[in-house]
C-alpha positions as a LaTeX table, in Angstrom:
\begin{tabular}{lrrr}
\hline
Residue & $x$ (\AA) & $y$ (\AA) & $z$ (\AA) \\
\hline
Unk1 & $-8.46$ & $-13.34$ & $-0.69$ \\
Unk2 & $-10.94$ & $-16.05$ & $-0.60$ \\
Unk3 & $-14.14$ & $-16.97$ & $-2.26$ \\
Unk4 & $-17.77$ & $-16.95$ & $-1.04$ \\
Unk5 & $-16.82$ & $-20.56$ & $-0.04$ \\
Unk6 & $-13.94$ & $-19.91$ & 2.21 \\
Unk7 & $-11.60$ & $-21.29$ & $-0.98$ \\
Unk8 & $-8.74$ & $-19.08$ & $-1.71$ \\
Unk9 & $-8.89$ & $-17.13$ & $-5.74$ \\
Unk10 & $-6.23$ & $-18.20$ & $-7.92$ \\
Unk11 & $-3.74$ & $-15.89$ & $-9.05$ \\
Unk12 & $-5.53$ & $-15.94$ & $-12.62$ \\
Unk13 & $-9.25$ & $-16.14$ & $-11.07$ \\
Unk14 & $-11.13$ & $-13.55$ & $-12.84$ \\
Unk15 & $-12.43$ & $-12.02$ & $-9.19$ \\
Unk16 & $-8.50$ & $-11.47$ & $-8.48$ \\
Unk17 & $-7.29$ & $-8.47$ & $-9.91$ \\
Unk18 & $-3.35$ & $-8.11$ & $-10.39$ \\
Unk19 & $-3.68$ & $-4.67$ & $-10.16$ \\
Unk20 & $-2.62$ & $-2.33$ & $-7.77$ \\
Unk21 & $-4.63$ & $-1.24$ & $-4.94$ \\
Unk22 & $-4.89$ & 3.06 & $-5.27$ \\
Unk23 & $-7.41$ & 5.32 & $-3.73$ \\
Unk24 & $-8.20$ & 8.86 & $-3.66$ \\
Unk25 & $-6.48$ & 11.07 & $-1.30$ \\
Unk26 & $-9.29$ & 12.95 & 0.89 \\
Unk27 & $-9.11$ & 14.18 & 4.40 \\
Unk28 & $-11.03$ & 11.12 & 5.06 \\
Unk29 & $-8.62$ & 8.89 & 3.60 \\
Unk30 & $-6.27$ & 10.46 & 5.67 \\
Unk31 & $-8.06$ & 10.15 & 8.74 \\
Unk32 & $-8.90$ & 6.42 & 8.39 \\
Unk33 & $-5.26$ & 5.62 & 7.44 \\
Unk34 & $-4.38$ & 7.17 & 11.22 \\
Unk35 & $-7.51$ & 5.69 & 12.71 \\
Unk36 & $-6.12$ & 2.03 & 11.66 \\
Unk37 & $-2.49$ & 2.73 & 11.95 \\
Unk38 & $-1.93$ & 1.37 & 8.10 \\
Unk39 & 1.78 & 0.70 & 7.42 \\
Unk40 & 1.75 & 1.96 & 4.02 \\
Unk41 & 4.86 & 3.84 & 3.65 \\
Unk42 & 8.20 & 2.52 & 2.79 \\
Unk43 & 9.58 & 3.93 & 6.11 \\
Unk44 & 7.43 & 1.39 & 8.35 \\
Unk45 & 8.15 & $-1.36$ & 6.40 \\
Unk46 & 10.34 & $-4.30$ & 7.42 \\
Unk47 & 11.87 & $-5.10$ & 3.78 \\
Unk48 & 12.99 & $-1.08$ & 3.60 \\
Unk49 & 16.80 & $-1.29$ & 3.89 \\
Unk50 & 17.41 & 2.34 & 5.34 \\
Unk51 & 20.67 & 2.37 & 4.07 \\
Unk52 & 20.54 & 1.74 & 0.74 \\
Unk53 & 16.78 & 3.50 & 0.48 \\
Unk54 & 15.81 & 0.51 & $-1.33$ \\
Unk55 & 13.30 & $-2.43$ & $-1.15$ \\
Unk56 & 15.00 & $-5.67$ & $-0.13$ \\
Unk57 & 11.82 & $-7.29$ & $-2.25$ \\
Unk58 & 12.77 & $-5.24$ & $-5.21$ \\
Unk59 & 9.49 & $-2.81$ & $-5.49$ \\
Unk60 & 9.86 & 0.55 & $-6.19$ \\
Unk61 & 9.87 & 2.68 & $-3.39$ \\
Unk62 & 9.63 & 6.33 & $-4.90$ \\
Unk63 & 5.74 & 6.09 & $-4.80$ \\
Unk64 & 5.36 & 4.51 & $-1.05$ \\
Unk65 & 7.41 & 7.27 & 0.68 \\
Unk66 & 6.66 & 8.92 & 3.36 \\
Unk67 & 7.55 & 12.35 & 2.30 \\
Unk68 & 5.87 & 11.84 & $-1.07$ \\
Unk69 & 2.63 & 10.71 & 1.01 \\
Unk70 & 2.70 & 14.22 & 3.00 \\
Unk71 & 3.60 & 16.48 & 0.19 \\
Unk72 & 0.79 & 14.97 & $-2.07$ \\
Unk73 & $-2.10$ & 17.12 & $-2.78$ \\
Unk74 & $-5.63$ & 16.37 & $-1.69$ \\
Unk75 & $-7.39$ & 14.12 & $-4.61$ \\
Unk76 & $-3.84$ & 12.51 & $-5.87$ \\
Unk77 & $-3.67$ & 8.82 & $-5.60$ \\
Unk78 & $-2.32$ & 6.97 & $-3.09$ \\
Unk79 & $-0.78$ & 3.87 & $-4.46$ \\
Unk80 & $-0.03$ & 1.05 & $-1.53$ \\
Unk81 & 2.39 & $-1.27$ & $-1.84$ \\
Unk82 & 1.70 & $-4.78$ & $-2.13$ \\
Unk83 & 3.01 & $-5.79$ & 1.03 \\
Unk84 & 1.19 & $-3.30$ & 3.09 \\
Unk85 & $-0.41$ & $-3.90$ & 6.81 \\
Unk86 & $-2.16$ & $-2.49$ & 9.77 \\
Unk87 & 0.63 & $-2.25$ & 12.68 \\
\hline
\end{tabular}
């Protein structure tokens, strides 16, 4: 994230929030995360270790599966990971 200025925030900058990055989950939601093909889910991630169903970078996973995206009811919160990216 950078400033006006092109300078990157600091981790303590008050315009950088360490907080997690959750949104609403509407049909539009939905249709934007297909329009942009956003990795989000554990499943799509490189640091998933299928085997072990475990991140290699320690997050927890139960919240960034797949299966707990589809099953979630329209207005829960999706919660991305931090190390989500558009494919």
């Amino acid at each position: 994230m950078n400033q006006s200025d092109g300078q990157p925030l600091a981790a303590g900058s008050p315009r950088c929030s360490p907080r997690r990055v959750e949104l609403p989950l509407t049909p539009e939601l939905r249709a934007e995360l297909t329009r942009w093909r956003l990795a989000f889910c554990c499943e799509e991630c490189l640091h998933f270790a299928d085997e072990a169903e475990a991140c290699d970078l320690l997050y927890p996973v139960q919240p960034h599966r797949r299966a707990a995206f589809e099953r979630a009811p329209a207005g829960a919160r999706l919660v991305f990971c931090r190390m989500f990216e558009a494919r």
